[in-house]
C-alpha positions, 0 to 999 in steps of 0.5 A: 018739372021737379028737380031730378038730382042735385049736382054740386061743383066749385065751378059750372062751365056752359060749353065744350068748345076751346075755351070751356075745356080749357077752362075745365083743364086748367083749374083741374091741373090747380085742384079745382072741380068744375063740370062742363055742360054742353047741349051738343053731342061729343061727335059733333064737337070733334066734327065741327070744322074751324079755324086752326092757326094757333099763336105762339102763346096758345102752343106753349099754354096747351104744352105747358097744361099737358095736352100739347102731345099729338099738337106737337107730333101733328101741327104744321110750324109756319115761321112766315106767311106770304102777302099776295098784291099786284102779281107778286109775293113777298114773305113775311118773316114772322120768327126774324120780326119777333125773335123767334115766334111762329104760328102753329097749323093744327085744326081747332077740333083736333084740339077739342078731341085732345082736350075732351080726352084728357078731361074725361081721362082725369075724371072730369065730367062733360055733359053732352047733349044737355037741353032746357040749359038756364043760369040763376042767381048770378049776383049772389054767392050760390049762382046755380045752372039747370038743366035736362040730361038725360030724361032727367032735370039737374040742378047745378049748384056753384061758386062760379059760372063759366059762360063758354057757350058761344055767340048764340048761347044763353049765359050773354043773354042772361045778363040784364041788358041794361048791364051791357054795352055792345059793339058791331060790325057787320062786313059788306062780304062773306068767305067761301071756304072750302076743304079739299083733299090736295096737297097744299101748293105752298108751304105757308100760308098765302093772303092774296089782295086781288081785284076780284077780292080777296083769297086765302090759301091754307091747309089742314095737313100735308095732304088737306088744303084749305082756301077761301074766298072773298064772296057775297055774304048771302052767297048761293053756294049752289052757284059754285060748282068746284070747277068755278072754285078753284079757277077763281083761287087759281085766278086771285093768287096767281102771280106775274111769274106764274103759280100752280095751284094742286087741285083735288075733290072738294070734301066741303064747302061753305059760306061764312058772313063776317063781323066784329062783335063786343060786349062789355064787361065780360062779367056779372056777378059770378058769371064770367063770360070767355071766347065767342060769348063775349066778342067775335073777330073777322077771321083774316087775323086768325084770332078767334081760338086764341083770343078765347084760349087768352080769356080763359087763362085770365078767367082760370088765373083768378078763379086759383087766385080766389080759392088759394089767397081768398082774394077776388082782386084779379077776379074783380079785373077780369073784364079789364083785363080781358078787354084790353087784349080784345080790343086791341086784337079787335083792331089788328083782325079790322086792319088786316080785313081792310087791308085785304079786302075789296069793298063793294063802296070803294073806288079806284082811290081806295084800292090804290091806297090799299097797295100802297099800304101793303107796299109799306108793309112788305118795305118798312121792317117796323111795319112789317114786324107791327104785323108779325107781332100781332099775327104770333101773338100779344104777350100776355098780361103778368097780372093775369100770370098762371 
């Protein structure tokens, strides 16, 4: 099929998830033009139910880029969580441990509808629904994107690419496969998690490590609860009627001193299998590659959506970089510096996952050895504020500053 149209742009972004709005958003905000190619529709995009614990460092980048408004009218501060073991509950003061940090609860595609918005309120162009998405020439100067939109084939010219687009997307696989190393692991257990329209039974966040596995409380709103628990990754969900479900939760986070759990409909349910994944460099020729694209982290540390959120300030730092001062240093860095940060929130969301879990391998040795540690966790302040650190948020590399 001949090219249709002929597009340019000074940067081509693959997806319209977090990290790609981000990206779009805050090289807009430094004069620079990119265009956002998406294979989804805009209404599943702003559907898609994901995670929504945001780092202290994610709030304040999406206030300072000027699309933290209804976030800050909407999103729940939490300035603790709660470690569930052995019967009891024992909290953890984040903002005492970090002078003053704390998460945000605010539902990642209320982010993406907020970020959606404000691109094509300032111009910007997204392409939903694009389809036959291929990347060429990334070791030149002229990378290019084609692609079908709208009955008609495009082809994107530009100086840089922006692969966002996911674990599943094409920019990873378009890399040579010589030219990568990757890094998994696979998790012997899955998550079950539900949405359901109750009114949260507690005001934090509750991680519970329990004999029968492992259970998280949450919520999405004052009014949504959201949970998960610790299942096989191949799970049926259709052996887990919602009467099953919730006297399970209801069971995994119950205390010695007694514990009501708020039950209503069930508005959706899931499965979840759970796994580590890196690849390295993030990088090759023009193409760069920013959240799940480049790495996936087990969700018991919360890590994903920031993890991306960080890419991107890196990735958008250099990209102003190169076009203001005509240096390629901090562009040339970008995967050293993205991957000390991911690897050391690679070890922070295995930690938190091994330290919850119950493992299908392990003996009555492991599990105590597991108690004993979070003993040390809710007793020691330098452990305690080791997790409280890393919950909120690292600090963020001042060579990668915006």
């Amino acid at each position: 099929m001949a090219v249709h149209k002929h597009l340019r742009t000074q940067v081509a972004i693959v997806g319209a998830g977090p990290a790609g709005l981000i990206l779009s958003h805050l090289l807009h905000l430094a004069g620079i033009d990119s265009i956002i190619i998406e294979t989804k529709a805009r209404n599943h995009l702003e559907e898609r139910i994901r995670a929504g614990v945001l780092e202290q460092g994610t709030v304040d980048l999406l206030n300072q880029a000027g699309v933290g408004e209804r976030m800050q009218r909407e999103g729940l501060v939490h300035g603790g969580i709660e470690l569930r073991f052995n019967g009891r509950s024992h909290r953890i003061d984040l903002r005492e441990l970090t002078g003053g940090r704390s998460v945000c609860v605010y539902p990642q595609h209320e982010i993406v509808k907020d970020l959606i918005s404000a691109r094509l309120q300032a111009g910007g162009q997204i392409l939903f629904e694009a389809t036959q998405v291929q990347i060429h020439d990334l070791t030149t100067n002229s990378p290019r994107v084609t692609f079908q939109h709208a009955d008609e084939l495009h082809q994107m010219d530009c100086d840089f690419i922006g692969g966002c687009d996911g674990f599943h997307g094409i920019c990873r696989p378009s890399i040579p496969s010589a030219e990568l190393s990757t890094f998994e692991k696979l998790y012997p257990f899955g998550w079950l998690g539900i949405l359901a329209e109750a009114v949260p039974a507690s005001q934090e966040l509750i991680y519970a490590n329990h004999h029968s596995g492992f259970a998280l409380l949450s919520m999405r709103s004052p009014s949504i609860t959201r949970a998960y628990l610790q299942c096989k990754p191949d799970e049926d969900i259709a052996a887990w009627p919602d009467n099953r479900i919730w006297e399970e939760l209801q069971h995994r986070l119950n205390t010695s001193t007694g514990f009501h759990l708020n039950q209503g409909p069930i508005l959706q349910k899931g499965v979840t299998a759970m796994r580590s994944f890196v690849c390295e460099p993030m990088q090759y020729g023009r193409l760069f590659l920013a959240g799940d694209a480049a790495h996936i982290v087990p969700p018991t540390g919360a890590k994903g959506l920031n993890l991306a959120a960080a890419d991107v300030r890196i990735l958008a730092s250099a990209i102003i970089r190169w076009y203001r001062n005509n240096a390629s240093d901090l562009s040339e860095r970008y995967s050293e510096i993205c991957l000390r940060r991911v690897w050391r929130v690679q070890h922070f969301s295995w930690w938190m996952t091994s330290l919850l879990h119950r493992f299908d391998s392990a003996d009555g040795f492991d599990h105590r050895r597991q108690l004993a540690e979070l003993e040390q966790v809710v007793n020691s302040k330098a452990a305690a504020t080791t997790l409280a650190e890393n919950y909120t948020g690292l600090p963020f590399d001042t060579s990668g500053e915006l």
